[in-house]
Phi, psi and omega in degrees: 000145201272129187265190153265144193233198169290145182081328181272175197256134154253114182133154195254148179254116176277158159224151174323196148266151197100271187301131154311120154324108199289148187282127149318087171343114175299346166299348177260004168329097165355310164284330160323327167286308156328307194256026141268326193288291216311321165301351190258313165323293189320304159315308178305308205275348198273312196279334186299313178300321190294316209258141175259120171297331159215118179324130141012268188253023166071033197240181180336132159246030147293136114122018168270019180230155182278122190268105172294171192275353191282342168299274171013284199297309229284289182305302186303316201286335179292293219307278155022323241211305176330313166299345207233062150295303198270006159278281173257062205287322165309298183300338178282308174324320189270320171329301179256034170261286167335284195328312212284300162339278182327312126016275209260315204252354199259329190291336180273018170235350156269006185197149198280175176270024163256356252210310173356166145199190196220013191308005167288343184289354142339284229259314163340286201302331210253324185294335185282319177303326173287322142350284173297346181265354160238030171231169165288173197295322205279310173324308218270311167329285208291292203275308140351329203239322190273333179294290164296327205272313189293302191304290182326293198264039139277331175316290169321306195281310190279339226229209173290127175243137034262158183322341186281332202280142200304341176286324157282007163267333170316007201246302181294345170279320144350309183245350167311296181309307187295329154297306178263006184253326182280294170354302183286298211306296184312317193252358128340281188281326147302350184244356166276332167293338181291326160322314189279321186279319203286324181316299200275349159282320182289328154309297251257004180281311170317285184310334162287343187275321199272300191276010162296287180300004207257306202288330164319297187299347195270313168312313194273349181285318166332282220282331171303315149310327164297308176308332194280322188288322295188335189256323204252315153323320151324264228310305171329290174318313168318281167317321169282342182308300175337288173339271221288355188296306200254354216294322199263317187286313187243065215291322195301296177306000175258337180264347157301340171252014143320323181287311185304332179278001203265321178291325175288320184302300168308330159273309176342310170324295207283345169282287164315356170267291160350280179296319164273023175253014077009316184274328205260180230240166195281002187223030160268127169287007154263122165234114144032109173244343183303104191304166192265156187299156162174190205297359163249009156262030156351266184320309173290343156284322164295316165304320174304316172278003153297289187287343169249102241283056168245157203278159147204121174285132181215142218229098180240163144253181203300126185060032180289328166276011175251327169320158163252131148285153166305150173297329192248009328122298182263350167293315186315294232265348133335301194275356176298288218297315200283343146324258193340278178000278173321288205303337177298289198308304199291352179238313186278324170108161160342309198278018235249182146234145143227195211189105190253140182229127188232142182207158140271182201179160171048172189225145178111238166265004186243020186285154189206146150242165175256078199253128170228131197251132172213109184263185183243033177014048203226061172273024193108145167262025159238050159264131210282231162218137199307131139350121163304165198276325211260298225243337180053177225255173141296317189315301184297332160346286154355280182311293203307320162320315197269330160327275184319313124050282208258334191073051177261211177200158173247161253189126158174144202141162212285160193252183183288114187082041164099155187076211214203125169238158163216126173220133159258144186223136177214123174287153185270337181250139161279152193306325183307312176133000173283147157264163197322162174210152182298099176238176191289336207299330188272012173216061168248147167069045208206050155256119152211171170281157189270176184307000000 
């Protein structure tokens, strides 16, 4: 890959995604930069050959040293070699060391030894940068360091005389400066690419976090819908069988239990009205006013499965219903019950009874709350046969999934003489010691169809 040297242009033109990319000015065209530094070089070194540093007879010294042809030849052949830099910054390097010798050797047959000069070292210095600005530090020593020894005592021997004289020493500052500076160049630009990928790591974490949190919210709107559906399509479903059952023996009883299906579904609605109102945006004009479901609205959850005639018993303890729960605790621990229920009506039948107890237990970081939902399973035979407790239902599923959840555990299978328990034990404090609060953690992972 082609590196950067002086003067040049380094770095790609991005465009947003979506937008054409804008076309590069051929004037920043690598090579084009390349054969501008070499053509400037070049130039630098022709007047540099020309010039005498201090006259005689003390006036201007361009154009007082005679430009032999070998210079010339010497320089085009640098400027040249020059051009391929950011492609083969070694092989250019050694190229205009050679030149530079040549040079360097040509001259003592062309010029007295006060007359010498070393002005190829120009073009050496620009080749050693680009090297260094494209290899690592250790490289850029080494070849650096071989680089001074050689050029200086060709200088020294070759060059301007006597050997002492300040123009061969200017040869170690030449290569010193041109050395550390593609250095800085090198650890510049590494340290800006580093810059960029932590940029661009840090976009692409935000977008897995946003389509993380995205992917979350769907799940728990999901799963709220499924309890909704999944409680009041039981109920529907029953009642109407109940209908069609009586409708011609017991017509009063049919039509009562029209009514109860005509009622869940108006709350089915409105729960579902409820959940996908959630989805709308901060400028729509309906938003969700229905406080979230939880243990206090109980009691409307038990009529219901009341009025389609199953017994249900609830069992709290003393002031349970005026304590407050976390919000992600009393949802939970709602939607348990209203699960347990649903499965009720539905495996055990209409007549079934149950007998739901919700209590606490322990103080502290060990505060717990505790619900167990219990039938005697003995609803009608033609209710269909309970899920085994091993292998369960999605309902049951469920429970245990929204348990783990909060980090309780669930509990289910079947008692001795008949019926179905389900206990949930779900904690009030989290382990670090804050109490629980509502989070997506506690509605992840939680589509299923109901039981």
């Amino acid at each position: 890959m082609p590196q950067d040297g002086p003067c040049s242009y380094s770095g790609t033109v991005t465009a947003h995604p979506g937008t054409p990319a804008r076309p590069r000015p051929w004037l920043l065209h690598p090579l084009v930069v390349d054969a501008l530094v070499a053509s400037v070089t070049l130039l630098i070194v022709l007047v540099l050959s020309v010039t005498i540093n201090k006259h005689p007879g003390g006036g201007d010294g361009f154009g007082q040293r005679p430009l032999p042809l070998h210079t010339v030849v010497t320089a085009l052949l640098g400027a040249g070699a020059l051009v391929l830099r950011r492609r083969h910054p070694g092989p250019v390097l050694c190229a205009t060391i050679v030149l530079t010798l040549v040079e360097l050797i040509m001259g003592t047959f062309s010029h007295s030894p006060g007359e010498r000069h070393t002005s190829m070292m120009g073009m050496v210095a620009v080749a050693l940068f680009t090297l260094a600005a494209s290899t690592d530090r250790p490289t850029t020593l080494r070849v650096g360091t071989c680089t001074l020894a050689l050029i200086t005592v060709a200088g020294m021997l070759l060059g301007a005389q006597p050997w002492y004289t300040s123009e061969n020493f200017g040869i170690i500052a030449w290569t010193a400066l041109a050395g550390l500076a593609g250095d800085a160049v090198r650890h510049r630009r590494a340290a800006v690419n580093a810059i960029r990928e932590r940029a661009e790591r840090a976009e692409a974490t935000r977008e897995e976090e946003a389509r993380r949190r995205v992917a979350e919210e769907r799940l728990r709107i999901a799963r709220e819908l499924h309890d909704v559906v999944a409680h009041h399509i039981a109920l529907v479903n029953v009642q109407a069988g109940v209908a069609s059952h009586v409708m011609d023996s017991r017509p009063d009883q049919a039509k009562e239990a029209l009514a109860q299906v005509r009622l869940a579904s108006r709350q089915a609605l409105s729960e579902l009205q409820t959940t996908v109102g959630l989805l709308r945006h901060r400028d729509d004009p309906v938003a969700p006013t229905e406080p979230t479901k939880g243990l206090a609205v109980l009691g409307d959850l038990v009529d219901g499965f009341s009025r389609a005639g199953m017994a249900v018993a609830v069992e709290r303890g003393d002031g349970e219903e005026e304590r407050a729960l976390p919000a992600a605790v009393d949802l939970a621990a709602y939607r348990v019950v209203q699960e347990a229920l649903t499965n009720v009506h539905k495996h055990a039948g209409p007549d079934a009874k149950a007998r739901v107890r919700i209590s606490r237990a322990g103080r502290g970081d060990s505060a717990r709350l505790e619900v167990m939902v219990l039938d005697d399973g003995h609803g009608g035979a033609a209710a269909p046969p309970r899920a085994p407790a091993a292998g369960g239902g999605h309902g049951l599923t469920g429970m245990r999934e929204r348990a783990a959840a909060l980090g309780g555990s669930c509990e289910t299978g079947p008692v001795p003489g008949g019926g179905f328990r389900v206990r949930v034990v779900l904690p009030l404090r989290s382990p670090g010691g804050p109490a629980v609060e509502r989070s997506e953690a506690a509605d992840r992972g939680w589509v299923r169809p109901c039981g």
